[in-house]
N, C-alpha and C positions, 0 to 999 in steps of 0.2 A: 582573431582577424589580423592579417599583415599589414604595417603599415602604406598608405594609399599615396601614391605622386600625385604633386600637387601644380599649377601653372606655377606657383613661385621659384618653382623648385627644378621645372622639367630642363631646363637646360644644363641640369646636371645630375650626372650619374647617381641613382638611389644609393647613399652609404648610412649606413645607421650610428652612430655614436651615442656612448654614455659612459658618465663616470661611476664608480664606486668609493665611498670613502673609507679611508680605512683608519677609523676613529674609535672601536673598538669593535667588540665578537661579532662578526655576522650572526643575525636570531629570524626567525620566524617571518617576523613583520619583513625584515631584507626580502626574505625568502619568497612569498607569497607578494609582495608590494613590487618586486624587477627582478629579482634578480632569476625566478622562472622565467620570467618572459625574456630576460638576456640569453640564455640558451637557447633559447627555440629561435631567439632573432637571427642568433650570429652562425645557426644552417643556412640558415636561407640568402641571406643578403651581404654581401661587401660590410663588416663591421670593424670600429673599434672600437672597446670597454679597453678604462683607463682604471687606475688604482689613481685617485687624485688624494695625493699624500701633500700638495702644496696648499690644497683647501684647508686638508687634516689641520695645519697650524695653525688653523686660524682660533681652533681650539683645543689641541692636545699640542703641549708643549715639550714633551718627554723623549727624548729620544731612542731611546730602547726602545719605549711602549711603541712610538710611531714605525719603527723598524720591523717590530714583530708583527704588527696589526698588517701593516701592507704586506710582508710573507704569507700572512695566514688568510688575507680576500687572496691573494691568486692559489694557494693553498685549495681552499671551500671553493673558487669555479672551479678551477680543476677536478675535483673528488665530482662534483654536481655533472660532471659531464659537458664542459667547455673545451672543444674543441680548438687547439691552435693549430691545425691543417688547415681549418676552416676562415678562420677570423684572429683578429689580432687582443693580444692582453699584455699588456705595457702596464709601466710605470709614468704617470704623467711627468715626474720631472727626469726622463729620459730624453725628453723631446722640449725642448729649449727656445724651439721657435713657438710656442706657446702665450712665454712670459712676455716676448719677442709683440707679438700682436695683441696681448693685452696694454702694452705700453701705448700703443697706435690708436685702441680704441678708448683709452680714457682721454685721448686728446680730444674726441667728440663727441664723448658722453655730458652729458650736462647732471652737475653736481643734484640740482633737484628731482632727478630721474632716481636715481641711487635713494635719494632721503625717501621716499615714497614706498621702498620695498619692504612688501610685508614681512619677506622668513628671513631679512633682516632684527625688524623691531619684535618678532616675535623670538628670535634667539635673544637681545636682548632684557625682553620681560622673564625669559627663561631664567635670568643670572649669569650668562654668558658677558664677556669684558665686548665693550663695544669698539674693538680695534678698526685701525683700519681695512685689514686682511680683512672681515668679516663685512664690511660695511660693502668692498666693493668687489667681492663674492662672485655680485653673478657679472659684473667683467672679465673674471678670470672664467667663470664657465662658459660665457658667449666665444672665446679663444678657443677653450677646449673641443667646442663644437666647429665652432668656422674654419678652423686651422688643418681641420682635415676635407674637408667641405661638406659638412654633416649637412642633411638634408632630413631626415628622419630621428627622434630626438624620444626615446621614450623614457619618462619621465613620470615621478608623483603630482599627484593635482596640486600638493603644496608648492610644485616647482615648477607651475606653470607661468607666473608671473616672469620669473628669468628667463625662461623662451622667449617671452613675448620684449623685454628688453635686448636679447641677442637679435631677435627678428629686427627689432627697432636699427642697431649698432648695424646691421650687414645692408639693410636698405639706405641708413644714412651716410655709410662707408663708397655703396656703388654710386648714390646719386651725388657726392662729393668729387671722389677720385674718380670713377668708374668711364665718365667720357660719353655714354651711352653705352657699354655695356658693363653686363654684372658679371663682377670680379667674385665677389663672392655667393653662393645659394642664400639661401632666407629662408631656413627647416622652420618645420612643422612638426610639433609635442605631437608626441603616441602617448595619451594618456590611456589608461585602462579603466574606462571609469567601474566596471560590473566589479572589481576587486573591493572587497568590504574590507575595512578599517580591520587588521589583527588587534586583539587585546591582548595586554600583557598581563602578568599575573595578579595586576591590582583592579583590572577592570578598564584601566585607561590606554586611550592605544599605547601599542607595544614599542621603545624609545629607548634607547639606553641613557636619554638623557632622562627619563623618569626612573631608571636602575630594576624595570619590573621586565627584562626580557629574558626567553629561552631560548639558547642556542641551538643554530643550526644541527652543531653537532654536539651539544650538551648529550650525556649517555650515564647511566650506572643510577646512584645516588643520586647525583649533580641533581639527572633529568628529573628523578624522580621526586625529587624534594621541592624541585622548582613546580612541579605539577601539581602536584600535594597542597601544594599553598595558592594558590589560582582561588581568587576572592568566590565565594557563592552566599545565596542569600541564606535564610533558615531554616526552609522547608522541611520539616519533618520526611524520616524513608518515606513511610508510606502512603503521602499524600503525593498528588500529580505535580507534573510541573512543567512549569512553561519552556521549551530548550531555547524558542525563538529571543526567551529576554536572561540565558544563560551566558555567562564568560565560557565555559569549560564547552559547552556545546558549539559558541562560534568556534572553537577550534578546532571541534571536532566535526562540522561540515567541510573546512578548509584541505581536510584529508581522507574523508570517505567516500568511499564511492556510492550513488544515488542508492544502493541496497543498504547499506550501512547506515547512511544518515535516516533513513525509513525507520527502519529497524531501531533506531536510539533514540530516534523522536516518538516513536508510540510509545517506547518504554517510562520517556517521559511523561508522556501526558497517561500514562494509564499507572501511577502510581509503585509503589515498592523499588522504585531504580533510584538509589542516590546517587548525590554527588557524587562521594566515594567511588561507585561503581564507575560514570563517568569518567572519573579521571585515570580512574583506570583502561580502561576502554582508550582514553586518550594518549597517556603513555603507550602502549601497542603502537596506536596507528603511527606515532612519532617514530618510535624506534624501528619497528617494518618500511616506512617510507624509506628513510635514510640510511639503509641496514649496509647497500651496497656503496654507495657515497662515501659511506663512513670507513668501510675496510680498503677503498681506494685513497680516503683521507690518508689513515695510518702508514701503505703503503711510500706514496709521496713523499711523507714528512721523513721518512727515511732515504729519503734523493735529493735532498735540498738542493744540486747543484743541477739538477735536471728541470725543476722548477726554475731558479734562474734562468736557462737556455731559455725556456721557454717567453719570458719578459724582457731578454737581452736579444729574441729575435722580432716579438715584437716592437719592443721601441726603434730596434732597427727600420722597419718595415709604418713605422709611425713619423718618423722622421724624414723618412723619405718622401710619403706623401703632404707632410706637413712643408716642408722645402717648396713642393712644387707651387703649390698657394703661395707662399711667403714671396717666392719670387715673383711674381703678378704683382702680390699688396707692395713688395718694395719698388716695383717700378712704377706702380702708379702713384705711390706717394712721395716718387722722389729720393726714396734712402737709397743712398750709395754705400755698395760695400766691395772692398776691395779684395775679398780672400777666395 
């Protein structure tokens, strides 16, 4: 279902925006949780998907890793089939008028808005360092989205809360500066709700901050071994078994088609189909879905300079629209700039 215009919103052009971060290997959970639904957005509607590599620091501090990781997300849309005729793929810190209106909006955000945020104090019980970068997170994401005049926002349920703070920041920016009219939209999350939780290979959803993920484009051994170890309970072969309370099975509805999942669900409930077998069956479907992605990956990675064009016309084309906002917010707020 396409994201719906909302009255918040109708005074300006449907655009879709979303970040991707690039904190390490795109895997599955990426996969199935947005970043499908990124592809199919950015046919259809006015988008731009950013590689937000200035979030990335709020926890990888490496810079090789963070260099290679942001390569290889526009790398994985690309192969995935992300069109740049279509929609734009940038580098968030391409586009400078970003950091530019996150400045703007901590002047009117109020400090107990921020302490209240849950995937805040939830990276912190994770053992994440409680920097400031992370703390005020979703001010740089409410930039990310206003700055182009996102309207359409789709988003995990976990990151629904920072919507509703960017919501907060663009209604409290227009009814400030604004004069009577809105300078900026006020988007609306495209949550996904019907997407089930991926599991990762310990049973808990799939995270690279739990280190239990399979990559997108894990292939050979890697995949193999990563499958092979996907938690199952004890079940003896040839007793039945339930697929509905299986790790290996949620994966494997994630990728069959309604004959396929038939077909592995009776074998389960009618006994002699192990696990084994399963993950067998599962490895297939992983390597079949991403067979063509994957020799598009390999391709690419042998253009690296092709790939660049690609982000070096996006942030072109991100900037420019990002300017065009920025100039509104600096003349309603007063900034003078002389260049």
């Amino acid at each position: 279902m396409p994201p719906t215009q909302t009255a918040s919103t109708s005074t300006f052009p449907r655009i879709v925006v979303s970040g991707i971060q690039p904190s390490g290997t795109l895997h599955l959970g990426n996969y199935f949780g947005a970043i499908r639904q990124h592809i199919e957005l950015h046919q259809q509607f006015e988008s731009y998907f950013f590689i937000v590599n200035y979030h990335a620091l709020t926890t990888l501090q490496d810079a090789e890793a963070l260099k290679k990781y942001s390569l290889d997300v526009a790398l994985d849309y690309l192969a995935l089939g992300f069109d740049p005729t279509k929609s734009n793929l940038f580098l968030q810190s391409d586009v400078p008028q970003v950091t530019e209106l996150s400045w703007i909006f901590y002047t009117i955000t109020p400090v107990s808005q921020l302490e209240k945020g849950v995937s805040f104090k939830d990276k912190v019980a994770q053992g994440l360092s409680a920097n400031a970068g992370l703390f005020n997170y979703p001010i740089l994401q409410a930039a990310d989205i206003l700055v182009y005049g996102g309207t359409q926002v789709p988003v995990g349920a976990d990151q629904k809360q920072n919507v509703e703070i960017c919501r907060d920041l663009a209604l409290r920016f227009n009814d400030r500066f604004g004069n009577g009219k809105d300078i900026l939209p006020v988007p609306e999350p495209y949550i996904l709700e019907d997407v089930a939780v991926v599991p990762g290979v310990d049973g808990r959803k799939m995270s690279k901050s739990y280190d239990n993920t399979i990559g997108i484009f894990d292939e050979g051994k890697e995949l193999k071994k990563k499958v092979m170890s996907i938690v199952t309970d004890s079940t003896p072969l040839e007793e039945p078994k339930d697929p509905d309370t299986c790790n290996v099975f949620s994966l494997i509805r994630l990728f069959a088609d309604d004959a396929k999942r038939e077909e592995v669900a009776a074998a389960y409930r009618a006994g002699g189909y192990g696990y084994g077998h399963a993950k067998k069956d599962l490895l297939q479907l992983i390597t079949d879905t991403f067979a063509e992605a994957r020799e598009r990956r390999h391709e690419l990675s042998n253009h690296p300079d092709d790939v660049m064009d690609v982000l070096r016309e996006g942030g072109r084309k991100g900037r420019e629209q990002a300017e065009r906002f920025m100039e509104n917010v600096r003349s309603a707020t007063g900034l003078i700039t002389t260049y």
